[in-house]
Structure formats: C-alpha cells, structure tokens
N, C-alpha and C positions, 0 to 999 in steps of 0.2 A: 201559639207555641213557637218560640222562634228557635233555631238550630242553627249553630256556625259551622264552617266550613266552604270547602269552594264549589262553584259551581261549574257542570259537566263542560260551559262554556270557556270559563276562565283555564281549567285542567287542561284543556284540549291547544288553548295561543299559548300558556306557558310550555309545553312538550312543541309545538311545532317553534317555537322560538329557540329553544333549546336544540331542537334537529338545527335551524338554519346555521344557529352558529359553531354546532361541532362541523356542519360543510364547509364554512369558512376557514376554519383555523385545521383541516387535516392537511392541505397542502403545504402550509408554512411546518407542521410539523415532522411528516415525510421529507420535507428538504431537511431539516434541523437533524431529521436520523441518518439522510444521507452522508451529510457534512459529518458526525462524527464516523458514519465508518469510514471515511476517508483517511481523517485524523489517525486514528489507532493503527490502522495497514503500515501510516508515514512513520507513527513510532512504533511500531513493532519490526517493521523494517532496518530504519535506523539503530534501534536496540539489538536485533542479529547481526547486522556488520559491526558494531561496535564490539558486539562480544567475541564474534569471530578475529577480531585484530585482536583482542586480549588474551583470546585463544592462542592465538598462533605466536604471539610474543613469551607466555606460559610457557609451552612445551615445543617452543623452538624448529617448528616444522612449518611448513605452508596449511593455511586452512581455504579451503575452497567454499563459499556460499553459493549454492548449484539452485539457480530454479526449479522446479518442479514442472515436469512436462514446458521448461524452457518458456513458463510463465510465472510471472511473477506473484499475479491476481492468485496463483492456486497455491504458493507457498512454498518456502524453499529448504536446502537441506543444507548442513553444515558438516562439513566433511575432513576431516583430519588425511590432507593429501599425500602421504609418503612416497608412494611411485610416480606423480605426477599424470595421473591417467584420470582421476579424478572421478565422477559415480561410476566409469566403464570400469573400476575396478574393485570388486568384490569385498577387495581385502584390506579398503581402504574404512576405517572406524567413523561411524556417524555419531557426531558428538547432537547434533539437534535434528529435529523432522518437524518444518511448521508449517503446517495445513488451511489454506485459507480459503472460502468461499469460493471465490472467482466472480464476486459480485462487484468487485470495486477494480477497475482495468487497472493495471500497471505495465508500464514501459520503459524497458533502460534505452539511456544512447547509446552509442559502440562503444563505448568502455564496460557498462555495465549491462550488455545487450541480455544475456543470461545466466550472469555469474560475475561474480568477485572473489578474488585471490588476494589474499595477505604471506607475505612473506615472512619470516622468522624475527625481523625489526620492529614488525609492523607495518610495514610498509604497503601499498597495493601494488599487485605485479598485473601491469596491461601487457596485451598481446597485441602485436599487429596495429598500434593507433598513435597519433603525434601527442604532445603534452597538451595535459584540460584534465579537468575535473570526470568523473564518473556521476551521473545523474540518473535517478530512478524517480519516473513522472507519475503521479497517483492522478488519474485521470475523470473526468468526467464521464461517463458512460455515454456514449453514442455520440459524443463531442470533441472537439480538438481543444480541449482547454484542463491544462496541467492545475489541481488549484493546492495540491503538495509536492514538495520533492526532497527526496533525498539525496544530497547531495557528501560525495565523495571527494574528497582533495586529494592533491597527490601524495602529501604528506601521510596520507590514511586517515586523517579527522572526517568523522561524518556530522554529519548539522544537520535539522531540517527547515525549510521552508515553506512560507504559507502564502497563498494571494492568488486567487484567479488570473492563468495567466493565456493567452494562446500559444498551443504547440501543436507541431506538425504530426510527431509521433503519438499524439492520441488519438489522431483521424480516423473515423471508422472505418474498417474495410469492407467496401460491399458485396466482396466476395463470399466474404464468414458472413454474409446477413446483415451486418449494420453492426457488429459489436467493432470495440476496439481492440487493437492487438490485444492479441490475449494482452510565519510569525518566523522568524529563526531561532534554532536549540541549538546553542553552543554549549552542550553536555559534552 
C-alpha cells in the first residue's frame, strides 16, 4: 500500500528552515520600519510648516508652530498668534494639535529650537539669531546621526532632505538615559 505525502522528518528541516530564515530577514526588516518612520515624522513636519506659512499668509496674522512639551518627537501645535504671547496665551485659536509617538528623536538648531513663526508675508520671524536656515534633524535614536531634515530658508520655503549624516545635536544625553534630545522635496 503505498501513501504520499511527507515525512515527520522532511516537516520537521522544512519548519526549522523556515524559523532560520524569518531570524535572518526580521532585522533588515525592523530597520526598513524604522527608516519609514523617519521618513513620515520629515514629511509631516515639513507638511505643518508649510501649511502654517500658508496659514498665516491666508489670514494675515503670525502663526506660531509651538512643539509639544518643547519636543518635537511628541508633536506640535499650530497656533494662530494674535497677542504675540504664543500657547501662554489662552485666547490665542489652535488651528492644528499633531501628536506624535516620541519614538523617532527630533531636534531643531536655534532657529527652530522649539518653535517656528511665520509672519503675515510668509515669511519666518527668528528671534535672537544671525542669518542661516532653520533646520529640524530626524535623528537616529541613541546616535548622533541626522538621516532627515527639515530644512527652513529664510525666504520661508521648507524642503526636505535625506542621507545619513553626523550631527552633534542628535547626541545622546546621558543624563535622560541614553535617549536623544527629546533625497530633497522641493514642494
């Protein structure tokens, strides 16, 4: 009597072949998840200042893009500034509230340390800093290495940029534990 199918032996190297190479392939693919949430924080970011400058050219006022607990990783608020006092004031209308993980570090330079202001041209209004770009660095986690940024002209055009890069302000701080501070789009 003969019967087909496989044997206990053969079931047994096909399933451990199979374990070997999902161990193989889950680190390439956890990097490939980390690498897009990178990606989306740089366009979601740049997509908020962009609409903020269109905002504030719209209805002719200052709009403020306010970090969230003065991090960027947790997401930021977009504020219609009429008194100039900015979230310390109550009565000032939040046109957006974007909430983000805090799983991906972000870092501005002193332009964009925790906030961006557009003025009623469009324009970006810095405080306190010489002429340069404003730059928000999408950072590697527990690494000094920027591998997105959003970058701010003075003109108000925001772009982003792609490519592993080193930067100082993604360094970890050992104090907080090891985390870090809290391609180009020319859309």
């Amino acid at each position: 009597m003969r019967q087909d199918g496989f044997t206990l032996l053969q079931l047994l190297l096909v399933t451990g072949l199979i374990g070997l190479l999902v161990q193989l392939a889950a680190p390439g693919f956890r990097q490939l998840l980390v690498n897009q949430q990178r990606q989306v924080v740089a366009f979601e970011l740049a997509s908020g200042l962009r609409s903020a400058r269109a905002q504030a050219i719209l209805q002719q006022q200052d709009v403020l893009v306010q970090a969230i607990d003065d991090d960027w990783g947790l997401g930021w608020w977009m504020i219609v500034d009429s008194s100039g006092k900015g979230v310390e004031d109550p009565n000032n209308r939040v046109l957006l509230e974007r909430r983000l993980s805090g799983a991906v570090p972000v870092v501005g330079n002193t332009r964009l340390l925790t906030r961006a202001r557009f003025i009623a041209q469009g324009w970006p209004a810095y405080t306190g800093t010489g002429p340069g770009n404003g730059t928000l660095h999408i950072c590697e986690q527990g690494a000094a290495v920027s591998h997105w940024r959003v970058v701010m002209a003075n003109s108000g055009r925001i772009r982003t940029e792609s490519g592993a890069r080193a930067e100082q302000r993604c360094e970890p701080d050992e104090k907080l534990g090891g985390s870090a501070p809290s391609h180009t789009d020319y859309r």
